[in-house]
N, C-alpha and C positions, 0 to 999 in steps of 0.2 A: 258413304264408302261402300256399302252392300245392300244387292239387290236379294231376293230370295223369287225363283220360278217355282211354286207349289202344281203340281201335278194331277189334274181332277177328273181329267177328261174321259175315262173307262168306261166301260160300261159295266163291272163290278159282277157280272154272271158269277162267278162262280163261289160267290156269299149265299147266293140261292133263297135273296132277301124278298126280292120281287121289287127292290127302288135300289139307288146308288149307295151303295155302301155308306160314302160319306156322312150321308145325312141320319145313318144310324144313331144314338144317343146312349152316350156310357155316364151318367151321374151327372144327368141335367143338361151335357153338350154335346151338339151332333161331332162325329170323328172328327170331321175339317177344322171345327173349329179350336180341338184339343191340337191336331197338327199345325195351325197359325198362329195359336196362343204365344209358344217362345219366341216369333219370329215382330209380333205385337210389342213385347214388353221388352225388345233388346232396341234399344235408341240406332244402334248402328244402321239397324234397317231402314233405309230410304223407299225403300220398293219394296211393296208384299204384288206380286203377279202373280194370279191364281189363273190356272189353264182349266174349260170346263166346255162342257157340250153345251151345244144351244139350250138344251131344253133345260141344263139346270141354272142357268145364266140367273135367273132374276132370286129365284130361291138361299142360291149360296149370297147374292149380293146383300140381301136382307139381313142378314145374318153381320156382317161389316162397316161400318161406318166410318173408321178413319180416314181418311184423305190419301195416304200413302198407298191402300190398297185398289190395285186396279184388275183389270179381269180384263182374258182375249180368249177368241176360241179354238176348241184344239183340233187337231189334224184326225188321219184315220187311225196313226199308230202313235204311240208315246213320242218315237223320236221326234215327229211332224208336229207333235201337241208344246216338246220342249222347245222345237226351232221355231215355234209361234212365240212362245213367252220370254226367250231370249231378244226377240226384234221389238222389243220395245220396251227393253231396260238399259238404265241408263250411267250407273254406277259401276265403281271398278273392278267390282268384284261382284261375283255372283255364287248363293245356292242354289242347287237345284235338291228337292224334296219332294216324297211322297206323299200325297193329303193323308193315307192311310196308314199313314206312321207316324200314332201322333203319341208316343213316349218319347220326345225328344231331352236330355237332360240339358240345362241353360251352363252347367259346368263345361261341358262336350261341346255344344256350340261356341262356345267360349274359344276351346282348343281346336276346334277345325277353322275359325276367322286366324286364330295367330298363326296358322300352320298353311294357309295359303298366302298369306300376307310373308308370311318369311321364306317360307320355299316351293310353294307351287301349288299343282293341281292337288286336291286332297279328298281322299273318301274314308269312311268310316268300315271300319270290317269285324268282322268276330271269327276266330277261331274256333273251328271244327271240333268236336266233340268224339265223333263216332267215326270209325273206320270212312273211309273213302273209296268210291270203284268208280272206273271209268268201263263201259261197257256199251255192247252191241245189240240187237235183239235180245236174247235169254241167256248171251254168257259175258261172263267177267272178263275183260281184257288188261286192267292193269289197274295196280292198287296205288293210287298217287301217296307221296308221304304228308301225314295230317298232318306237319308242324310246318307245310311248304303250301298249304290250302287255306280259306277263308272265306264265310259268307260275306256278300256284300250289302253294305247299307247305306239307307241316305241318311241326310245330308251328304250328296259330294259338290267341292267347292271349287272356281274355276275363275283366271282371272276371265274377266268378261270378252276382252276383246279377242283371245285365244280360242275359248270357246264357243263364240260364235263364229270365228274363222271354223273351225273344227268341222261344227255343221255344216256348215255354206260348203263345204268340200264334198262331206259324206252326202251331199244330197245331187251336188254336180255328178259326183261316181257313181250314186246310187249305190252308197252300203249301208246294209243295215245292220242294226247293235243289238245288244238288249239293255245298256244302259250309257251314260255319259261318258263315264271313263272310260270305259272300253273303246268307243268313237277318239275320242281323243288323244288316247296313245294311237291308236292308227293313223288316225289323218295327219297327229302332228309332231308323232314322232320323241314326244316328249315324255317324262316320267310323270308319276301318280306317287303321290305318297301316302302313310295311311296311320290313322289316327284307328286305336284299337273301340271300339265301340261295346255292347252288350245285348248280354241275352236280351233283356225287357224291350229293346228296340225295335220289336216288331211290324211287321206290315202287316194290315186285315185284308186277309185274302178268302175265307174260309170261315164259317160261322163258329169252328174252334177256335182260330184265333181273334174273334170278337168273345168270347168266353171268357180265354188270358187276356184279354184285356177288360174286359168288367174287373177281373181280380187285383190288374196291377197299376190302373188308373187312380 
């Protein structure tokens, strides 16, 4: 019933590691593998597609052994690496996830498969903490209301054939996103719903957030 598109393709600069983030190791497992673990031990998953650069093609494949996981390569930018791993899943629904988020809770994933199975496109978010500014150069232009903002996180979930429509559009028009849903209310016009998600949910972007996550893995 679900495919899962895990996202690897970066080139991770600014961890400032000197190799791909991924393959970093928190408590015996490189990050990807702490990221495909949930997506491993949930039966529903048909499809694990891993999107990755040539060069780490054979490296992360060692690492996998099921049958269900398959691997394609990705583009120059996220969108083009996600419209790769989208064209060759096959199930009717899909995740798309970050390799580098690999605090996924299997409760949460639980809640975003019933939440697009009963009502739609669905992404994970956390509410804002701290004041909020919208701004220009060096001055503050408007202060959004924090109970009307959220960051965004993966897992977002999408029925399959909507979401590959989606792409196949933004890529006819040439717009670019910075992530899934956003493309998607655009091209198709359609809502997102949201499944509240958590601080611990992080992405390793930054050698402090490989820090918090030695702590919370």
């Amino acid at each position: 019933m679900f495919s899962v598109v895990i996202v690897a393709a970066g080139s991770a600069k600014r961890t400032a590691l000197g190799y791909n983030k991924i393959f970093y190791r928190i408590k015996g497992k490189t990050l990807i593998e702490h990221s495909v673990q949930p997506f491993l031990d949930d039966p529903d998953f048909k499809e694990i597609v891993i999107v990755l650069s040539k060069e780490d093609m054979q490296e992360v494949r060692d690492l996998f052994t099921k049958s269900n996981v398959k691997y394609v390569i990705g583009g120059a930018t996220r969108q083009k690496s996600v419209f790769n791993g989208l064209s060759i899943i096959n199930e009717e629904y899909v995740l798309i996830h970050d390799s580098a988020r690999p605090n996924l809770k299997p409760d949460t994933l639980n809640q975003i498969k019933k939440s697009v199975v009963e009502r739609g496109a669905t992404i994970m978010y956390s509410p804002v903490k701290d004041s909020v500014i919208e701004y220009s150069g060096e001055k503050v232009n408007r202060y959004p209301r924090r109970d009307e903002v959220g960051l965004v996180q993966t897992p977002q979930a999408f029925s399959s054939g909507a979401i590959k429509k989606a792409h196949s559009l933004a890529l006819k028009h040439k717009h670019n996103y910075t992530d899934d849903a956003s493309l998607y209310m655009a091209e198709t016009n359609q809502p997102v719903y949201l499944i509240q998600g958590y601080d611990t949910n992080i992405k390793a972007t930054t050698k402090t957030d490989l820090a918090l996550l030695e702590e919370i893995l």
